[in-house]
C-alpha positions in Angstrom: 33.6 34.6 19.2 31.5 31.6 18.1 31.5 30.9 14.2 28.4 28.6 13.5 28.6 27.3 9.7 25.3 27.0 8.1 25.2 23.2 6.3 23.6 23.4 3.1 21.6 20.4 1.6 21.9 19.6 -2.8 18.2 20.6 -3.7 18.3 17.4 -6.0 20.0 14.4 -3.9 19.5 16.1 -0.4 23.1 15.4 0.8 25.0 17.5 2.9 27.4 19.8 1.0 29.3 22.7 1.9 29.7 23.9 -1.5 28.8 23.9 -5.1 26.8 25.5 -7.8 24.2 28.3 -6.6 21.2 28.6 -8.2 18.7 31.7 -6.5 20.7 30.7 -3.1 20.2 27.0 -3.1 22.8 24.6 -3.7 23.1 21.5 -6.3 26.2 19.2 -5.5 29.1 18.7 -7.7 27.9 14.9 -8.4 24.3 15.9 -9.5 25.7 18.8 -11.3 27.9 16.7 -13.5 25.3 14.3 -13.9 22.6 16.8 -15.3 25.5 17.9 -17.4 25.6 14.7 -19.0 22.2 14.2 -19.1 20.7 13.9 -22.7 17.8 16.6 -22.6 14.6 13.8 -23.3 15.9 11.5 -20.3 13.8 11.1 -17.4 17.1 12.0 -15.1 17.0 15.5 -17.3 13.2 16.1 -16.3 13.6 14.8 -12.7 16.5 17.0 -12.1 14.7 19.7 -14.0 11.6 19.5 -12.1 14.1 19.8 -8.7 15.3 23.0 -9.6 12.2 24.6 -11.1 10.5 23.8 -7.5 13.2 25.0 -5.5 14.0 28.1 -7.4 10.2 29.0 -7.4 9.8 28.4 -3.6 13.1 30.5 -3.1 11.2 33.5 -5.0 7.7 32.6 -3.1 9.6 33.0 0.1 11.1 36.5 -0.5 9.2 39.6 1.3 9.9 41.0 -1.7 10.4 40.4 -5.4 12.2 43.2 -7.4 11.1 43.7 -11.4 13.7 44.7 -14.1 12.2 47.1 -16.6 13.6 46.0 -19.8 12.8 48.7 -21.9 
């Protein structure tokens, strides 16, 4: 049996990781989560880091066959 691991890449610094924090199945590394963590909200590191996530999440959902709705009534 051949096990092939998949490498994953942080959606903010592009560095090779093979773990951290999952957001919609994409990965942000321990270093650039602790660093958005520490971020003061009107810093330009806060909107960069922002902006990475918000493209990443939204081409994750673009890329789906299929996008399932939750009725919240």
């Amino acid at each position: 049996m051949v096990v092939i691991m998949v490498k994953h890449r942080c959606i903010i610094c592009r560095k090779e990781l093979n773990h951290g924090i999952i957001i919609s199945g994409r990965v942000i590394c321990t270093s650039c989560e602790n660093r958005l963590v520490k971020s003061e909200v009107d810093t330009d590191f806060y909107s960069y880091y922002r902006d990475c996530i918000k493209k990443a999440v939204a081409n994750s959902i673009l890329k789906d066959d299929h996008i399932v709705y939750q009725d919240l009534r």
